[in-house]
N, C-alpha and C positions, 0 to 999 in steps of 0.2 A: 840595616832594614831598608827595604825599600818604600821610596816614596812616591805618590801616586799625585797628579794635580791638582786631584781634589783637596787632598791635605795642606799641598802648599798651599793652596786657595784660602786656608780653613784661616790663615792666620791675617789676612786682609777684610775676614767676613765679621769673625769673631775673636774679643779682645784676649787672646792667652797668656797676656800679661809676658813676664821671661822664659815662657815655657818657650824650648825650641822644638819643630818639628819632628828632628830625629828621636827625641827622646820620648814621643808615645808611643807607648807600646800596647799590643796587640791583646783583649785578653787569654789566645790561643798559645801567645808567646810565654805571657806569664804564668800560665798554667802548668804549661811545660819545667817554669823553673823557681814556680813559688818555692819549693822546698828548700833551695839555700840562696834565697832572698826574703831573710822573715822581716825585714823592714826594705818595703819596695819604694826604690828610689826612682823607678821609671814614672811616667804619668800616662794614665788612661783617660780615652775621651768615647764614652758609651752614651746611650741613650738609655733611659729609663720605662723597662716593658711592663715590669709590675708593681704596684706601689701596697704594699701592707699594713694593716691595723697598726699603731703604735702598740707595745706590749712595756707597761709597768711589772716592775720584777721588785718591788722593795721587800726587803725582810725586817724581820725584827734581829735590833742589835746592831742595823749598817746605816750608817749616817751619809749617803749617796744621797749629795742635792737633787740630781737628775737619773731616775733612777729608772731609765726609757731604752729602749731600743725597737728601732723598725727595720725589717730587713725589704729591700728591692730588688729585684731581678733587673737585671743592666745586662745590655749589651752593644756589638759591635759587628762586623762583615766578618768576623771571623768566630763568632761563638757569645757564648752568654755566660753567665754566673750570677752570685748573689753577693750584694753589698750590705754591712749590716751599720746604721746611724747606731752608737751609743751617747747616752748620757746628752750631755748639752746639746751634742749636736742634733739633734730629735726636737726641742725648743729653735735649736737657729735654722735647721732645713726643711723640717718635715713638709710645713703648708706651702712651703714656695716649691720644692719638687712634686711633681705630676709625673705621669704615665705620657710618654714623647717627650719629655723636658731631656736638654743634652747635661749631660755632668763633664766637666774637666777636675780630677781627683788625682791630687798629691799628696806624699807620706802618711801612706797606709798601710796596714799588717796586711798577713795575707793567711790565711788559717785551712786547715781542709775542712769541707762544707757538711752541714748533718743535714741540710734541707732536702727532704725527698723529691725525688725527680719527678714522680706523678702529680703533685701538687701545682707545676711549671707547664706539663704537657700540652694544656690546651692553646697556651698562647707560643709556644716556642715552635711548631709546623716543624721547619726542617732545620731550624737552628740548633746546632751542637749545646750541649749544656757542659759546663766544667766543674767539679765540682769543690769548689774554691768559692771561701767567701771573704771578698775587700772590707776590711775593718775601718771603720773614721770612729776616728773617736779625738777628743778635746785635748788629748794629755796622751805622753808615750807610746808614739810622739803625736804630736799637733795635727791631725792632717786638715790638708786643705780643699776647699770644696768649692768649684765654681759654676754656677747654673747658668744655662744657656734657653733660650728657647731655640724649638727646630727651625724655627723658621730665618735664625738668624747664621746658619751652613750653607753653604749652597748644593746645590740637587746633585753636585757628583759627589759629594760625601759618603759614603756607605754605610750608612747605618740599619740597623733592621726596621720595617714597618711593624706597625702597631698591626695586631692580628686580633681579630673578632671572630664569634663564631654566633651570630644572631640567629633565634629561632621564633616561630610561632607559637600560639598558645594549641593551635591541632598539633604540631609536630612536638611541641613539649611532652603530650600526653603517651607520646610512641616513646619516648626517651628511658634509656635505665636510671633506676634512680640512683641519686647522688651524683648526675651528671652534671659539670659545669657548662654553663652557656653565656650569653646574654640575651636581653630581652629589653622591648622600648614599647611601651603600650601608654594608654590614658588611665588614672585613676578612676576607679569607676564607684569606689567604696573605702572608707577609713576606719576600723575598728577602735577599739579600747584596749588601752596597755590592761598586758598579761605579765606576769612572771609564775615561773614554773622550779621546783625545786632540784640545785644540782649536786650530782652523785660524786662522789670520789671514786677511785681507778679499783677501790675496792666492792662496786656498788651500793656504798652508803650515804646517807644524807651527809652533806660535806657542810652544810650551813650557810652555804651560799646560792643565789637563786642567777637562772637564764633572765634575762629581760626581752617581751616577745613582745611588739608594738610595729603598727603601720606606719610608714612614713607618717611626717609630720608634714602635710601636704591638706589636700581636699578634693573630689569629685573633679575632674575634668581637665587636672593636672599631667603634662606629658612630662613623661620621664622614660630618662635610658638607665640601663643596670646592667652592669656589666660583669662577669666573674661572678655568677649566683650559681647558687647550688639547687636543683632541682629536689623535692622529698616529694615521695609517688606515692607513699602510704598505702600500702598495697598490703597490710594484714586484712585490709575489710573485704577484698575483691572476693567473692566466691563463686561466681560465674564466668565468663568472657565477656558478657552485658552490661557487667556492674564498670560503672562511671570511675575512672581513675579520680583520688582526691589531688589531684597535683599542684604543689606551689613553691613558688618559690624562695629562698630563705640568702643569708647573708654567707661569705667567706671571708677571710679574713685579707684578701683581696679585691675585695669588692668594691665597684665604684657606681654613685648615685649620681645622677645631674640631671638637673629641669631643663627643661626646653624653654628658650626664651623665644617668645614670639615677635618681638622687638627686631629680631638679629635677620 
């Protein structure tokens, strides 16, 4: 593999510990040859494009201490994919990885990916998608995980930028619905928690409820949101006059942050 300066750079910037240069490898390379490397001995060093919901999976009958998984969209100058935290490592990563945070990740599985490529689309522009997902997990085997912040790479690094696609509240109301965007406006009102009754895949009552509530904020609070899903509600529209109800709602993607005025 060839090596670039910035690479060499990479290991005077930031601490890789025994990793040597040569041995990162690309996720475009691994892609190419997950299939007989199911325990990949190389190491990747990605940045972190999208960060998702943890998802609890316990069942009845499984004694799983940690019974988590989050998956990320990571990538590199050469393509993207998805990584998925199980188990413990969901407790020891989750809050300290962000969206731009750099990963260096050793002894990982390497599995073909079920996550649909539409769900990625909006933050990936012209970056290749693979679809391969990097396994950590605590046990068989161990992998190991090291977080960086970007700021500690230096600028000939290649990593991909973070990619936004901010819209207005007039150009939201042009938008199809279920479109992903973001959006950064002032709190102008806070409702009262709702929940509403959810259906199973059969459309029946499953006995479990949505929980629909406003930030936990107040009137005159900035905030950015990032990766929301647009609902247009467009059963009421009966004219071309009638007022789009448009709002915004959560993904499983989604990122909130206040504005500090301090900063």
């Amino acid at each position: 593999m060839s090596l670039s300066a910035g690479l060499i750079r990479v290991a005077a910037v930031a601490d890789l510990g025994n990793t040597k240069v040569q041995d990162i490898y690309s996720i475009k390379d691994l892609a190419k040859k997950w299939s007989t490397v199911k325990i990949a001995h190389p190491v990747l060093l990605v940045k972190v494009i999208l960060k998702s919901r943890m998802i609890h999976y316990a069942k009845p009958g499984k004694n799983d201490k940690w019974p988590f998984q989050a998956h990320l969209l990571i990538g590199d100058k050469t393509g993207a994919c998805t990584a998925v935290l199980w188990n413990a490592m969901c407790p020891n990563f989750y809050i300290s990885i962000k969206e731009g945070t750099v990963l260096l990740l050793k002894k990982f599985t390497v599995r073909k990916s079920f996550q649909p490529l539409p769900r990625f689309k909006p933050v990936l522009q012209n970056t290749q998608f693979y679809d391969i997902d990097i396994n950590l997990n605590s046990h068989h085997p161990e992998s190991e995980v090291r977080v960086f912040d970007a700021t500690e790479l230096p600028d000939e690094m290649e990593l991909p930028p973070l990619c936004y696609h901010f819209v207005t509240r007039k150009q939201a109301g042009c938008l199809p619905n279920n479109f992903v965007c973001d959006i950064a406006g002032i709190v102008t009102y806070v409702g009262r928690y709702e929940r509403e009754p959810m259906n199973n895949t059969f459309g029946m009552d499953s006995g479990g409820f949505w929980g629909i509530t406003d930030l936990d904020t107040h009137p005159g609070t900035e905030l950015v949101c990032t990766h929301v899903r647009l609902v247009q509600n467009l059963d009421h529209l009966t004219t071309s006059h009638t007022n789009r109800l448009v709002f915004p709602t959560t993904t499983a993607e989604s990122q909130i942050s206040i504005l500090d005025h301090a900063v």
